[in-house]
C-alpha positions as CSV (number, residue, x, y, z in Angstrom):
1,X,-0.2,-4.9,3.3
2,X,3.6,-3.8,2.4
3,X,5.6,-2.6,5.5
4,X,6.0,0.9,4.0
5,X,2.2,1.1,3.9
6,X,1.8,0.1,7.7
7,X,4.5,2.6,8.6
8,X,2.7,5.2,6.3
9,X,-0.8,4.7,8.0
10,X,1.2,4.2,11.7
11,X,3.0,7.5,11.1
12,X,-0.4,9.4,9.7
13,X,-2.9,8.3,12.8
14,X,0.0,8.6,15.1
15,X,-0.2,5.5,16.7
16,X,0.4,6.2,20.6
17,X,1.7,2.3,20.8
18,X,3.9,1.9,17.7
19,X,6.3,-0.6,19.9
20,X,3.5,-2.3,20.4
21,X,2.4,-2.5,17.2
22,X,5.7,-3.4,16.0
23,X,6.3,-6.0,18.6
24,X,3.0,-7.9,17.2
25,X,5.2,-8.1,13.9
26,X,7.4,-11.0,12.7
27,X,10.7,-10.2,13.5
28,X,12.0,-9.8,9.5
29,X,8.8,-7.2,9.4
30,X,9.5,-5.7,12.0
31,X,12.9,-4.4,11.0
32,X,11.6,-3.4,7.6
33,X,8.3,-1.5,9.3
34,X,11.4,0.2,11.5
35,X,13.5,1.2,8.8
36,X,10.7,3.0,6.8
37,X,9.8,4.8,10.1
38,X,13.3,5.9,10.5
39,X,13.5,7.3,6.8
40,X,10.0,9.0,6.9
41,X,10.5,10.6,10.5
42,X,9.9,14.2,10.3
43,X,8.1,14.5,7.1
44,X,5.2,16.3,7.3
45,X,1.7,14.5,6.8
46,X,0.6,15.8,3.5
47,X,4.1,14.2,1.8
48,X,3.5,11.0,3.7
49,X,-0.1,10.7,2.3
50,X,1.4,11.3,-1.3
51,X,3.8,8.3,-0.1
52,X,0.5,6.0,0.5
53,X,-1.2,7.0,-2.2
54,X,1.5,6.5,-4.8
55,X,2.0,3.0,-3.3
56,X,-1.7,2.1,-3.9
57,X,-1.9,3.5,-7.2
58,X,1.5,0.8,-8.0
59,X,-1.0,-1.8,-6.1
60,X,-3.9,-0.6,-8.4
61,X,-1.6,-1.2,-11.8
62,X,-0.5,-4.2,-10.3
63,X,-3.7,-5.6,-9.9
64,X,-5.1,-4.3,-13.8
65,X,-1.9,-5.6,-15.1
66,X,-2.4,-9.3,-13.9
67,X,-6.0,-9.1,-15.0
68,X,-5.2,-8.2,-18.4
69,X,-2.6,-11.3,-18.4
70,X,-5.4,-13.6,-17.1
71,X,-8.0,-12.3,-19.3
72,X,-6.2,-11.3,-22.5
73,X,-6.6,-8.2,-24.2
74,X,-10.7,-8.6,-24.2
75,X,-10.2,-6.7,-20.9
76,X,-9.6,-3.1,-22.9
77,X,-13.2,-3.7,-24.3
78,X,-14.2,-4.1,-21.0
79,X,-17.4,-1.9,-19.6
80,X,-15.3,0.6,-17.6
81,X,-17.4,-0.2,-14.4
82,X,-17.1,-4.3,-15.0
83,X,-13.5,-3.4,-15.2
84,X,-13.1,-1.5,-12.3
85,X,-15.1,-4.5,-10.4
86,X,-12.5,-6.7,-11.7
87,X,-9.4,-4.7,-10.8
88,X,-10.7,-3.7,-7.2
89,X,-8.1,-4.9,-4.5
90,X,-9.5,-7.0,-2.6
C-alpha cells in the first residue's frame, strides 16, 4: 500500500491511534505517511475519498498496463471478464 493511501484510509476512519499507527511504521514511512497527513488535514471526506479513489484507479492502469507488456497485445482480445481476472490487484 503507498503512504498516501494509508494516510487517506487513516484520515477517512478516523483512526483514534494515528501515533500509534505511525509509530508501527519504518521510520522513512513514517515521515512520508506524516507529510500526506499534514497536506490533507482539513479536507473534508468526500475530496479525500476522490484522493483514494484516483490513486487506485493509477494502481488499476498500472496493473493492465504490465499485463499487456507480459502478454502482448492478445490481451485487447481478451474476454472482458478473463481480463478483468487478470488485471485484479492482488
Amino acid at each position: 500500500m503507498s503512504a498516501a493511501a494509508f494516510a487517506y484510509v487513516l484520515l477517512l476512519r478516523k483512526a483514534a491511534a494515528i501515533d500509534e499507527l505511525l509509530a508501527l511504521l519504518a521510520e522513512e514511512r513514517r515521515v512520508e505517511v506524516q507529510s500526506i497527513l499534514e497536506k490533507m488535514k482539513g479536507l473534508p471526506p468526500e475530496q479525500i475519498g476522490a484522493h483514494l479513489r484516483k490513486l487506485r484507479e493509477q494502481q488499476i492502469m498500472r496493473q493492465r498496463q504490465n499485463v499487456k507488456e507480459r502478454i502482448g497485445l492478445k490481451a485487447d482480445h481478451v474476454a472482458p471478464k478473463l481480463y478483468s481476472w487478470l488485471t485484479r490487484p492482488f
